[in-house]
N, C-alpha and C positions, 0 to 999 in steps of 0.2 A: 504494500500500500504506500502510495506518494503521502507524504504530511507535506500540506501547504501552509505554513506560517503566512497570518494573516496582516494587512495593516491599511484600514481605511484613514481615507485624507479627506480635512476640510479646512481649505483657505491653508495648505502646503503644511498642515501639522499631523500628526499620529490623535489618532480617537476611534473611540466606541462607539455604538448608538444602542440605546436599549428599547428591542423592539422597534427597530429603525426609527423610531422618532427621536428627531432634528431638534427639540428641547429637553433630549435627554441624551445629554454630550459628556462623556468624560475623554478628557485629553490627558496627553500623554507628553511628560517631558522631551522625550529620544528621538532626534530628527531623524527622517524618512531614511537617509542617507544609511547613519550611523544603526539602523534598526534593520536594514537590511546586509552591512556588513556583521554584525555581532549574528543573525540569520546562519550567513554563510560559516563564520567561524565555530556555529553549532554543528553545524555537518548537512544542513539543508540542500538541495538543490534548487529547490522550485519557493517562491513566495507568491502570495496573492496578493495583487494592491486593487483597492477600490477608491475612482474618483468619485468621493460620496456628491461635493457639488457639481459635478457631473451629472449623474447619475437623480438627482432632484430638479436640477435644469432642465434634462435630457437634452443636452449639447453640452462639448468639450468646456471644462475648467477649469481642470489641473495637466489635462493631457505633455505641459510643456514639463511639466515636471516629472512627471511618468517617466516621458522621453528621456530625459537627465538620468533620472534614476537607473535605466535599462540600460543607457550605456558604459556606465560604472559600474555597474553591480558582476559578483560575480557569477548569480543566482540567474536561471531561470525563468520570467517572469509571465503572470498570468494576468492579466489587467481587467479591469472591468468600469463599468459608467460613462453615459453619455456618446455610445458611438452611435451614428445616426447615419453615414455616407462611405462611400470605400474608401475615398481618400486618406479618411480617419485611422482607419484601421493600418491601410498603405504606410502613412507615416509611422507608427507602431509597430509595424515589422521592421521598416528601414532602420530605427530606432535600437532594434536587437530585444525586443519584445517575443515573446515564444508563444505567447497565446491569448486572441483579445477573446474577452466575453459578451455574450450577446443575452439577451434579457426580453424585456419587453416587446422590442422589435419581433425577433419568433414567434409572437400573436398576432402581432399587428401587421408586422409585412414580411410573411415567410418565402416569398419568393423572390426577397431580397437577398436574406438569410441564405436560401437554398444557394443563389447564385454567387454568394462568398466563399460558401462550403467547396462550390467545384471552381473559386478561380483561387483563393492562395489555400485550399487543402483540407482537410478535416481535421488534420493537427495540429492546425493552427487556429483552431475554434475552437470554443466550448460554451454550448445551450446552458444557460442559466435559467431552470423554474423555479417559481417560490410560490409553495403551498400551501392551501391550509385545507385539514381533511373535515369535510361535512359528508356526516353520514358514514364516515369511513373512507369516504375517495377522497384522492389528493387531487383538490380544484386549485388552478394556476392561477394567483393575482398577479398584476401590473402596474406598471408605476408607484413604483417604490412600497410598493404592498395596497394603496390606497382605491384598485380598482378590481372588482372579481371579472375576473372574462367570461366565464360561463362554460370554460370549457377543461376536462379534467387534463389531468399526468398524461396520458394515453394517449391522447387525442392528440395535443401538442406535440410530443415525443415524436410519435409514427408520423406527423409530415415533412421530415427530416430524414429522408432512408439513409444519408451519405454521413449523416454525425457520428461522430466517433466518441467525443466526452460531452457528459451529462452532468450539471451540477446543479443537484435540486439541495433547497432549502425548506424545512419544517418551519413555517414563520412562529407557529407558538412554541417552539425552543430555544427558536435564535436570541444569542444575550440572554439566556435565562438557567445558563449551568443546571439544566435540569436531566443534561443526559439525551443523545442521540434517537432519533426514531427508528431503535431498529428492525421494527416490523415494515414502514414503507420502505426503507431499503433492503429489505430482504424482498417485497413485492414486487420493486422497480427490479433485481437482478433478474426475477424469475421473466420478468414479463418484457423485460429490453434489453437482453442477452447481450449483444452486439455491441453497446456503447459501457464505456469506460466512468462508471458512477463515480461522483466525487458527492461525498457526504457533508453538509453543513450545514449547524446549525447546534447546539446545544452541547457540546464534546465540555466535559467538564471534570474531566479524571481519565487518567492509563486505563484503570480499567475500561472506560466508555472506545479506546484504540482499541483493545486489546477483543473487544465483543463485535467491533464494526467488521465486515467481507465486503467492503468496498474497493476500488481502483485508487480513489484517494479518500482525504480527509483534510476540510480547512478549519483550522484550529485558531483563534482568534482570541475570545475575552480568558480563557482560560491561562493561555501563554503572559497577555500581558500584564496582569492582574495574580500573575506569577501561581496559581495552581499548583503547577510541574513546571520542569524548566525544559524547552526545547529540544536540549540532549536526549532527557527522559523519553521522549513523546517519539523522539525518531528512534527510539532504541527500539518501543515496542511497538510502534508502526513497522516497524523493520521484522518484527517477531514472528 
């Protein structure tokens, strides 16, 4: 399993959002920089960074600094927020980015999505859902959680034949160290074999690595708010 050390930005600083809401911000002394070399000197490959005012925008806000960051760093990097046109994305690879994230758009304009998928790769994308289960299914919101689509896990997933990573989020875990969902990911393996799960949302202890059979896992309020320490977490991600 990949452990993706997490690290959202708002206005170029390291923060949380609990339950993604925007007035509930803890920040973080450790510039973006400095958070992703001590990353690396954990033994990391891969980090996640998220332009949160991107991503509330939905158009580029930190993307200059992303950019900065991907070309210093020695990680990996998985970016997310605010991509809206190829160009975006284009600069982001030039940049030495390894993988943007896609979100919203996937509901909204999947045959934009599809036609990213077959011009820079499958491996260089990763579908981002964020769900909340009614009735037991996992129904897809949008925009920053504040809209229901109406359309479940499934549905969304299968119009995408060519995706290769899936990064679904449990919205009532996320920020809530209450412990990973792992019954929808054990659902999502059975029933979308073919793409590469990356689990988030609620990882709040070794043990919660040590119970996940996903492709990855991003680990976020636990790391920074010191839980375990990153070594720990790739030791038994690694396990």
């Amino acid at each position: 399993m990949i452990l993706y050390p997490a690290m959202d930005l708002i206005g170029g600083s390291a923060v949380r959002l609990r339950q993604g809401d925007f007035d509930a911000v803890t920040r973080y002394p450790t510039a973006p920089a400095e958070a992703l070399d001590a990353f690396a000197e954990a033994g990391a490959a891969w980090a996640h960074l998220v332009d949160l005012d991107g991503a509330k925008a939905r158009e580029p806000r930190q993307h200059a600094l992303i950019a900065e960051l991907a070309r210093g760093s020695r990680l990996s990097l998985q970016v997310a927020g605010g991509f809206r046109e190829t160009d975006q994305l284009a600069r982001m690879f030039d940049a030495g980015v390894a993988r943007v994230v896609i979100g919203s758009l996937a509901v909204e304009r999947p045959e934009l999505v599809n036609d990213w998928l077959d011009r820079f790769g499958a491996e260089r994308i990763t579908l981002s859902l964020d769900v909340r289960l009614v009735d037991g299914e996992p129904m897809v919101s949008t925009a920053g959680w504040t809209r229901d689509s109406g359309r479940s896990l499934w549905d969304v997933a299968t119009a995408f034949p060519a995706a290769r990573h899936l990064l679904v989020t449990d919205i009532g875990r996320d920020g809530m160290m209450a412990g990973p969902n792992f019954d929808l990911y054990r659902r999502i393996g059975e029933r979308l074999p073919k793409v590469a799960v990356q689990a988030s949302g609620g990882v709040s202890s070794l043990a919660d690595l040590d119970r996940l059979d996903t492709a990855g896992a991003i680990v976020g309020k636990a790391l920074w708010d010191g839980a375990f320490t990153l070594r720990e977490a790739l030791a038994h991600a690694r396990a």
